[in-house]
C-alpha angles and dihedrals in degrees: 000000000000092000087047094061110032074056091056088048090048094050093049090048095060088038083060095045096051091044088052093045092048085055099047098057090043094060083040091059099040086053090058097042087050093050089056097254100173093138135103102290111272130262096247084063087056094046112051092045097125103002129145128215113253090201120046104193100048095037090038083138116013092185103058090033088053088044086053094052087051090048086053100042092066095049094051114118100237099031096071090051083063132101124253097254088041081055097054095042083063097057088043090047091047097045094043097055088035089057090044090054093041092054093031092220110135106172127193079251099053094087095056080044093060092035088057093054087047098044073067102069109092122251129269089031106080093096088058093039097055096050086057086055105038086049092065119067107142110114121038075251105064090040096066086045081067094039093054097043087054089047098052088035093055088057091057098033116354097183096053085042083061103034083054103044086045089048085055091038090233098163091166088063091049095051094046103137099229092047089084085066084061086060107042082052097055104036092168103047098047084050080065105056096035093059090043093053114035113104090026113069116046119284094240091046086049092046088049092064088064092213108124082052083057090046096049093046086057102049084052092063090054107038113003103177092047089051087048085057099043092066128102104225092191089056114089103211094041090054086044089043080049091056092050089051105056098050093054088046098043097049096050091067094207091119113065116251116227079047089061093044084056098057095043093050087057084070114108091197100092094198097037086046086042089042091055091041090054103053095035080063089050091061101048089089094080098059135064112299097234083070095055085049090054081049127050078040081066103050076041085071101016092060113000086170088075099027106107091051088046089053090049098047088056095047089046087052097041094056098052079073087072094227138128089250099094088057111043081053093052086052105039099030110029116078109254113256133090096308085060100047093049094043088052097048091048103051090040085056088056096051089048090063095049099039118358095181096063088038089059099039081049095059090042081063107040107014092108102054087073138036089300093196098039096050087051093054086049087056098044091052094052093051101046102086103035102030105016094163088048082042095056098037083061094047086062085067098064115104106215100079093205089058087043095056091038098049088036086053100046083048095047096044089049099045087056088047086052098037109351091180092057097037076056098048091049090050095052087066099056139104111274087242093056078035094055091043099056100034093062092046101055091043 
């Protein structure tokens, strides 16, 4: 009787889905049939065929939340002042972002794919078109909708594009990232803005659009040390704005460095002038590495006091690039002596982590030039506890076969301590003379 019955609830809750979903695509059809849509199907059709929802509570179900939007869409203000083809670049716009969120999948191609959809809609009613838009900002979905019409609208009139996204109070549209390439683009235009609408709009509003980080970019490339004069120090966004500055400046490599270091060193405040050193030397990894050597040469006669944390600051950077760089500077640029040899095991041991084959093509080239032995036990000891296997297979390299037994033995006994069945699967694996070696010893 129970099972009776929870199959006769089962049965009237698919006969009321499909009914739902019948009537869903039926309004969906005859929405489309009343905007005029005889046109190819859009590319949002083409795109949520097959797509799970990311987030389960919001997307619980995509179909009646979809129907809903629909539903609102119609009702909205500016849309029904639309045409019929603005209309329906509206659906198109909306489903095809939505598919892309649902799906998280944002490819290089997705923005030509947007602006497509939005080269549709006819001319003389954008304006219309992107309050309709703008006004709507109630699902992630909706709000890239917004990002990516700024953006396409800045291209064509940047100051209209603001003056837009700041009426609707769409903050997530003004501090869209690649929004600070439009200006750079358009200094002029962005001057003007800027002067029409500071004091005005909020300061936080205002700090959200990005663009006097962008200006002041952009007065750095030209004049740099006047830029550097021009900022108020006691004013927190401006220092922040300053920062900013000077790593994209400084990555970039187009100023000359000791040049830079020149400027900067003209600064009386000693935290705000250690602050911009700091992160110009940051963003040195980025550049060649001849232009970290100049200069960090140059901080080595400019400020000798700090020298030594500024040098290490650039080396621990530098290595998070994974390259040889770090190293070929610590043996050709650092005084011999026991700075130098643990410089150069620490940051060997990081780059075996990150690529063992080069670390160890590395040592084969340059080994020799310190302590071999005692680089490779620095190594080895930096590597026990968090990488043992990667530790022992570097113990194998030393030279001296007495210290070899003796710092493959100490690993090996402490990994067993630490994971006896893994240590035992590794050394399965092993030659019979590492085999030999550790077996005896752990018997």
């Amino acid at each position: 009787m129970v099972n009776e019955m929870k199959l006769k609830n089962v049965v009237l809750i698919a006969v009321a889905l499909s009914c739902f979903l019948g009537g869903f695509l039926l309004r969906k059809s005859d929405l489309r049939s009343q905007l005029g849509s005889s046109t190819a199907q859009s590319l949002a059709s083409q795109s949520t065929e097959n797509l799970k929802p990311i987030n389960k509570r919001e997307f619980a179900n995509p179909q009646q939340r979809r129907f809903s939007e629909v539903r609102a869409l119609a009702e909205n203000e500016y849309v029904r002042n639309l045409s019929d083809q603005a209309k329906l670049s509206m659906l198109d716009l909306q489903s095809y972002i939505e598919s892309c969120y649902l799906s998280d999948i944002f490819l290089a191609s997705t923005q030509d794919e947007i602006y497509q959809i939005l080269d549709q809609v006819p001319e003389g009613e954008f304006e219309v078109f992107a309050e309709a838009v703008l006004s709507q900002n109630n699902s992630k979905a909706q709000s890239y909708m917004g990002q990516y019409l700024i953006m396409y609208w800045a291209q064509i009139d940047l100051q209209q594009a603001l003056d837009l996204a700041v009426k609707h109070g769409r903050r997530d549209t003004l501090g869209y990232e690649s929004l600070n390439h439009i200006y750079e683009q358009n200094i002029s235009a962005a001057r003007i803005w800027l002067a029409e609408n500071k004091g005005k709009l909020p300061n936080e509003l205002l700090d959200s659009t990005g663009i006097e980080r962008s200006l002041l970019i952009a007065d750095a490339r030209e004049n740099f040390a006047a830029t550097l004069d021009s900022i108020d120090w006691s004013s927190w966004s401006d220092r922040s704005r300053a920062l900013e500055m000077i790593s994209q400046i400084a990555s970039e490599g187009q100023i000359d460095v000791k040049s830079m270091i020149d400027q900067i060193y003209q600064i009386e405040d000693s935290q705000t002038l250690m602050a911009l050193t700091e992160k110009m030397i940051e963003s040195k990894k980025y550049t060649d590495a001849s232009d970290g050597v100049e200069m960090l040469l140059t901080l080595s006669q400019t400020d000798p006091d700090n020298f030594t944390a500024y040098e290490n600051l650039y080396l621990e950077s530098m290595s998070q690039n994974g390259s040889t760089h770090v190293l070929d500077y610590v043996t050709y640029h650092m005084d011999e002596g026991d700075r130098r040899h643990e410089t150069a095991a620490y940051h060997l041991s990081d780059l075996v982590r990150y690529d063992e084959d080069r670390a160890a093509e590395w040592l084969g080239d340059y080994g020799e030039m310190y302590a071999r032995d005692d680089v490779v036990e620095s190594v080895v000891s930096n590597l026990s506890t968090s990488m043992p296997d990667r530790a022992l297979t570097w113990a194998l390299k030393m030279q001296d076969d007495i210290k070899k037994s003796e710092l493959m033995s100490s690993v090996y006994q402490s990994w067993l301590d630490e994971n006896s069945d893994t240590a035992r699967i590794w050394l399965s694996a092993q030659n019979n003379e590492t085999k030999a070696l550790l077996e005896s010893y752990e018997n």
